[in-house]
N, C-alpha and C positions, 0 to 999 in steps of 0.2 A: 906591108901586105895586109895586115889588120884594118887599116884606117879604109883602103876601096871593098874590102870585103864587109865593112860594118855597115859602108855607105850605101853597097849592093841591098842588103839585107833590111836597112831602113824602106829605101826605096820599096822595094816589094812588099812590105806592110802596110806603108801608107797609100799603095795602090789595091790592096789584097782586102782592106778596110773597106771601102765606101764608105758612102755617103750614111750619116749620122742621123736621126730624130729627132729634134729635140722635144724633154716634154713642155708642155702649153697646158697653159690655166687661160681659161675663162673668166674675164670680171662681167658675166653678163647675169650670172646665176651664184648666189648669197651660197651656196651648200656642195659640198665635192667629195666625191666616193675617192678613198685612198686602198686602193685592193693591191694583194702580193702574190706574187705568183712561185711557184715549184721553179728552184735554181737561182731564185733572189733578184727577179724584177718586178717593180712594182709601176704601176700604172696611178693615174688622176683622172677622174671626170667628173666637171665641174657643171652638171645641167640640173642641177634640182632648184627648187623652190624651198621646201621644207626638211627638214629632218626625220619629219616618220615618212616622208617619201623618201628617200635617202637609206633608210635603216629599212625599208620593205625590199628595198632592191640587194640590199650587203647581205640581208640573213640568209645564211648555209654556205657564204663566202669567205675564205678568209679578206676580208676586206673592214673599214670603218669610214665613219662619218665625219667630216671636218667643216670647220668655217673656213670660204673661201679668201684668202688675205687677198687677193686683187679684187676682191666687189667692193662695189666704191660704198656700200654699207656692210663692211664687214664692222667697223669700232662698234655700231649700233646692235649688232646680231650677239657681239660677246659681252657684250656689257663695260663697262668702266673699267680703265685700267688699272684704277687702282681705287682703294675703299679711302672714307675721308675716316677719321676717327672722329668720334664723339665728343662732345665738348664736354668738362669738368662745370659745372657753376657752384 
């Protein structure tokens, strides 16, 4: 009796759900607003050029500025992955 009643209950979830969002990043644009919203969702928009255009539009938001990982110049925007160390002579 458990097993068509859990089945019932599946069923009506996964029809009671819809259809899903997924989020989407842009590689078209180097810079991407990460804002959070009241109840714990947070949103991406990835259309800037620059950082102080990016940080004009976040201020009074809770939101912040990011490097876009899918612009195909993001290694170039953060710099080197890693530092070389200095040579001893």
């Amino acid at each position: 009796m458990r097993i068509p009643a859990l089945a019932i209950w599946a069923t009506i979830a996964v029809v009671a759900a819809g259809p899903a969002q997924a989020q989407t990043y842009g590689g078209t644009a180097p810079i991407c607003l990460q804002r959070w919203y009241w109840g714990g969702g947070e949103t991406f928009y990835c259309g800037y050029s620059s950082m102080a255009q990016c940080h004009a539009t976040a201020s009074g938001l809770s939101a912040t500025c990011v490097t876009n990982p899918y612009f195909a110049n993001a290694q170039a925007l953060r710099g080197p992955a890693y530092r070389q160390p200095r040579r001893a002579y």
